[in-house]
Every structure is written in structure tokens, then in C-alpha cells.
N, C-alpha and C positions, 0 to 999 in steps of 0.2 A: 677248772675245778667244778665238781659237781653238789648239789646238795639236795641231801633227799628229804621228803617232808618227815615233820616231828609225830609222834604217836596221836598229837591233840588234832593234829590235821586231819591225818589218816582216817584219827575214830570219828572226826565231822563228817568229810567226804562217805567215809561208810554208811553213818544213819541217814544223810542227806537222801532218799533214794529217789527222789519228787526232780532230782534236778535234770533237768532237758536242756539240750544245746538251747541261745539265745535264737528267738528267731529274728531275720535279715527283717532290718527296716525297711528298705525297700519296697513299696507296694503295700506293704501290712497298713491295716486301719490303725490307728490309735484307738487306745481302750476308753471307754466309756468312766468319768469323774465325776466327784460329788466334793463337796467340801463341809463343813459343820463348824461354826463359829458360835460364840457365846456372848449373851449380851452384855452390856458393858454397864460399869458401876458409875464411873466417874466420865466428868468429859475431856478429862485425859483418854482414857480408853474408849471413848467413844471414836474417839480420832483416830485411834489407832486403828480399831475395828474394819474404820470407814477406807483408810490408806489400803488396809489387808483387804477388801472385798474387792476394790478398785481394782489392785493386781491383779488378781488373782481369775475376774468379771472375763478378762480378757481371752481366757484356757478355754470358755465358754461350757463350766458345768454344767451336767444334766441336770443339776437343781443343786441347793444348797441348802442346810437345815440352821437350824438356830435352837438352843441346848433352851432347857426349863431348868431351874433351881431345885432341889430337894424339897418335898412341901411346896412345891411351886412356888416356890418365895421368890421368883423372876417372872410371874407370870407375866407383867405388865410392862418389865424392860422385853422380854421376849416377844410382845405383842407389837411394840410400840417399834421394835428392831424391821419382823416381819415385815410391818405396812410399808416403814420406808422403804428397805427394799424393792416393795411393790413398785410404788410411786417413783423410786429414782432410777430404777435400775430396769435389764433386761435378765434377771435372773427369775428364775425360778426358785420360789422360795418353798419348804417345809418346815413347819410349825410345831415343835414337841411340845405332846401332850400329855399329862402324867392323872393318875387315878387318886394320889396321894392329896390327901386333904379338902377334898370335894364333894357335892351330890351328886350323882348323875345328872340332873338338872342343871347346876353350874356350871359342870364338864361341855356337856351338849351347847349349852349358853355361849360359851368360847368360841365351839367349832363352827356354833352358825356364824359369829361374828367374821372370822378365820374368812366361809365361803361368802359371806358376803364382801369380804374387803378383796376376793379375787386369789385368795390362797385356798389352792387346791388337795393339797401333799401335808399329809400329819405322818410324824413319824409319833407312832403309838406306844407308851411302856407305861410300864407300872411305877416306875419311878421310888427313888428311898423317902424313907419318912425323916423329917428335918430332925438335926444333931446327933446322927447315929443314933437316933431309937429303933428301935425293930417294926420291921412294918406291922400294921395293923390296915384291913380295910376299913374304909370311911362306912358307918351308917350312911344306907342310902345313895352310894358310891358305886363306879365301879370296882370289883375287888381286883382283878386281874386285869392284864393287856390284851387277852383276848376277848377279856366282856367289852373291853374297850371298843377294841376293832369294831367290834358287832355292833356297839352302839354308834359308833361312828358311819359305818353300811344304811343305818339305819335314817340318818339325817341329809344325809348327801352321796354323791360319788364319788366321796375322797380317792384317792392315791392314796395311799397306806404303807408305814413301813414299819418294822419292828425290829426288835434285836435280836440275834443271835450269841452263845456264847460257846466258843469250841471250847474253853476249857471247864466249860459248866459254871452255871449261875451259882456267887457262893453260894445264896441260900435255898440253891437246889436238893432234894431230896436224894438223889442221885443221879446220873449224865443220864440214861433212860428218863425219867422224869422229866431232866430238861429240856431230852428233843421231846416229849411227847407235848409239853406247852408250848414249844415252838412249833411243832404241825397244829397243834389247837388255835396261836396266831394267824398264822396260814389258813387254814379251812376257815376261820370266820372271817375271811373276807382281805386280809394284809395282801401288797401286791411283792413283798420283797422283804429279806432280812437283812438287816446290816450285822457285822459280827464287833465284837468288844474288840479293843487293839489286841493282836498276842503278836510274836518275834519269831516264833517257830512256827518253819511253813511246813513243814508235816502232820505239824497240829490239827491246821487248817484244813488240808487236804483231808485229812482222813476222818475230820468232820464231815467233809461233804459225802464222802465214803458212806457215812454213817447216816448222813440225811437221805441221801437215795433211797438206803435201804429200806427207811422207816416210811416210803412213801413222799419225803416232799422232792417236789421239782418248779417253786419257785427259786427264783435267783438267792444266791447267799454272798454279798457283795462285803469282801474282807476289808474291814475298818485298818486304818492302816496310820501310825501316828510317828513322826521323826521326831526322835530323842535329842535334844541336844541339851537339857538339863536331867542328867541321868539320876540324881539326888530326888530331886520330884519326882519325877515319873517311876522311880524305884518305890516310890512311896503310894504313888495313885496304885501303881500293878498290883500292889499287896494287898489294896482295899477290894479291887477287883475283880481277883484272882486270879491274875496274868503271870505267868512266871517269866522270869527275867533270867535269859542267859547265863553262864559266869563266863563266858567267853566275851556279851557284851561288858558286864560289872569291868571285865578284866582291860577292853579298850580304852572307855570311860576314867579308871584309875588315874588320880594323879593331875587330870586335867579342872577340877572345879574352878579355876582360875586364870583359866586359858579359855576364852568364850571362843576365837576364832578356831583354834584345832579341833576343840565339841564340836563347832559344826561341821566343820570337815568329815571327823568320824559318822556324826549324823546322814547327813549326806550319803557317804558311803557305805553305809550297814544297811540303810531306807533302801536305796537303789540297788542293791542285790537282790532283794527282799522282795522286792515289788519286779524286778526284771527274773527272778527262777517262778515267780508266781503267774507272769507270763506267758513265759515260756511254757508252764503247766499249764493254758489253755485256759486265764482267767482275763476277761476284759473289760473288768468294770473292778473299780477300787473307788473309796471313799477315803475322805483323808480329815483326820483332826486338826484343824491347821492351829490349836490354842489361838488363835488370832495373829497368826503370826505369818505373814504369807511369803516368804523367799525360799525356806528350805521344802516345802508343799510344792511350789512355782517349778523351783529345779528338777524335783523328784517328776513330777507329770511331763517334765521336760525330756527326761530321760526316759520316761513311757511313750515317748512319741508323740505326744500333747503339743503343741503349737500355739503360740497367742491369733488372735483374730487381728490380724494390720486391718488397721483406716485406712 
């Protein structure tokens, strides 16, 4: 008996057009990793943090970043995260920096401390202003992530990274606008964007479509996050502006109580996801591990990622 696929499939398969055979592992490099963790509240979660980076140390990232608070209201657990890093580990660490609620003076203050503790890598944004108020630039501030950048050029030879949004910054003027801040990133000195999480890799793709066009040809490395509490992360997307499947909404259904099948769906929606992206001739991904580092572990593991044996 035969079965032929349902209309929902078909109409997938049709907008899908990005999708290329898998290529043969065999031979192929493993793509280039990044991780991003956040600093921790409690020493509970400090442990946890610590357990997750150990794992994870192993994949041997091209560097790893550590998130800033809204208002930089973490500046000092993210500082204090950094260092250790530095000192315990063989990671490569990047330092988020935000323009929100600062001098330029106090900004700069940071980053020299940043190059002098041997952190070389700032990943640059503008960052939101604390309890969902609307931004405003600081008197005396930098206003933007590209004044940023450029003030940061200006103290050292950072490493530099900034963000990208393929589905436009919400509080973008419109998607023109917001590659044109993102080439204004770039030109003052950023060595790379990372993009916000999205699920649709056509999105993506045809973001870069779109970044060629306008002139850039630094790296645009897809931020890439495994859902396994769909309830949250429905909730982060919306703040966002990530849209969220209904085909994943429709996986997810029914499971809030089931932690191990979430993950399994996770697992297998992450790895398609990151394997047709691939496939599309992408070899560097960044991954949000929310500190959580097994389903990040697997997913690099199915990109062809390797741990380092002792």
C-alpha cells in the first residue's frame, strides 16, 4: 500500500526551495561553532552554567560570548563570568557590550578593562532599555551599535561582532533601514554579524540575498536556538519578532508535560534546520544554548562537530 504525501507537506516541500541533497560526511570539514551563554543569578545557576561550558569546552568553539542584562543590569555578573573564563578555561571568550545607560567614558572604561583582563572579542549592540521602556540614547553615550563599533576601533583591536535581524529589527523603520544600520555596523569596523534566532531557513537565506546586494560581504553567522520549552520561546519570539511556525506550534501541542518527547522534537526540528543550512553552503552557526548544553552538544554533533579526546 502506498501513501502519498498530504497537501501540508507538499505546500512545505514547494516553498522549501533552499533545500540541497545532505552533503556526504566523509571528508567534509565540520563547520565552524560559537556558543552564547548568560550569566548567572544564583549559585545554583552558577553551577549549572559552569557543568554547561565544561561540555560543551570540549566541541572546541571558535569563541563563546556571555549575554549583558537590559540597562546592563549584568554588567558585573557578565564581567566577573568573562574573567573566569579567561583564567579557567581554554575558551575564547566575547564580552557583550550595550550603549544603554552609559557615557561613552564608562563604555570605553569597560572595554579597556575587557583588553586588559585578555578578552579580545566584544560582541557590540545597542541593547534595550530596562523594563520594556522605549529606548532612548544616554546623554553622552553612545547612541547606536555602530557608534559603538567605532568607539571600540578606536581603543583597541577588538574582534567585533554585532547583530543581524533577517526578519527586521522590531523597532526598525523598515527592512531597508535595517540592513542599512547593519552595513553602517560593518563599515565602522564590526568583523561579523550574528543573526537573531528565526526557524525559517528561507528567511535567512534570502536575507543574505539581500545583504549581498546592498554591498556587505562580511560573514552573516545564523544564530540558531533548540526549542524544547515551546511556551517560552513562543513568548521570547514575539518580543523579538521571530515568527514561529504553525507547523512547529503544531509539533510542540499537547507535549508541556512531556519534557522528554520536547526534547526529542527539539532535537529533530534543530537538526534539519542546521543540516538544509548546510547543505546551503553555510559553515559556521552560533548556537543559544540558554545554558543548557545537551541538546546544543547533539545538534553540533550532527553538524559533524567532534569533542576533543584527552
Amino acid at each position: 500500500m502506498t501513501h502519498s504525501p498530504n497537501h501540508d507537506t507538499l505546500e512545505r516541500w514547494a516553498t522549501s526551495t533552499r533545500i540541497a541533497p545532505l552533503p556526504a560526511r566523509e571528508g567534509a570539514a565540520p563547520p565552524a561553532i560559537s556558543f552564547e551563554f548568560f550569566p548567572p543569578k544564583t549559585p545554583a545557576l552558577e553551577t549549572q552554567l559552569w557543568a554547561c561550558i565544561e561540555r560543551l569546552a570540549t566541541l572546541r568553539p571558535q569563541f563563546v560570548s556571555v549575554t549583558y542584562g537590559a540597562g546592563g543590569s549584568t554588567q558585573e555578573r557578565t564581567h566577573a563570568t568573562v574573567l573566569r573564563i579567561v583564567k579557567e578555561t581554554s575558551l575564547t571568550p566575547a564580552a557583550h557590550l550595550t550603549c544603554v545607560g552609559a557615557t561613552r567614558e564608562e563604555v570605553d572604561e569597560v572595554a579597556r578593562r575587557y583588553w586588559a583582563a585578555g578578552v579580545k572579542h566584544i560582541v557590540a549592540l545597542r541593547g534595550d532599555a530596562p523594563n520594556g521602556e522605549a529606548y532612548t540614547p544616554h546623554p553622552g553615550g553612545y547612541a547606536y551599535a555602530s557608534d559603538l563599533v567605532a568607539g571600540l576601533r578606536r581603543i583597541a583591536d577588538f574582534e567585533i561582532t554585532v547583530a543581524a535581524y533577517p526578519e527586521v529589527h522590531p523597532q526598525a523603520l523598515s527592512p531597508q533601514a535595517d540592513l542599512d544600520n547593519l552595513k553602517r555596523k560593518l563599515d565602522a569596523g564590526a568583523t561579523r554579524a550574528i543573526t537573531q534566532v528565526f526557524f525559517n531557513n528561507d528567511v535567512y537565506l534570502n536575507f543574505l540575498d539581500k545583504a549581498l546586494a546592498a554591498g556587505i560581504t562580511a560573514p552573516i553567522v545564523p544564530g540558531i536556538m533548540p526549542v524544547s520549552n515551546f511556551k517560552q520561546a513562543a513568548s521570547f519570539c514575539a518580543a523579538c519578532g521571530t515568527s514561529v511556525p504553525q507547523w512547529m506550534a503544531e509539533l510542540f501541542e499537547g507535549l508541556d508535560d512531556d519534557i522528554e518527547t520536547r526534547r526529542m522534537v527539539a532535537a529533530a526540528t534543530t537538526a534539519e534546520q542546521v543540516r538544509i543550512l548546510q547543505a546551503n553552503g553555510i559553515d559556521e552557526f552560533h548556537f543559544y544554548t540558554l545554558n543548557r548544553p545537551d541538546l546544543v552538544y547533539a545538534i553540533a554533533r550532527i553538524l559533524g562537530v567532534k569533542p576533543l579526546i584527552a
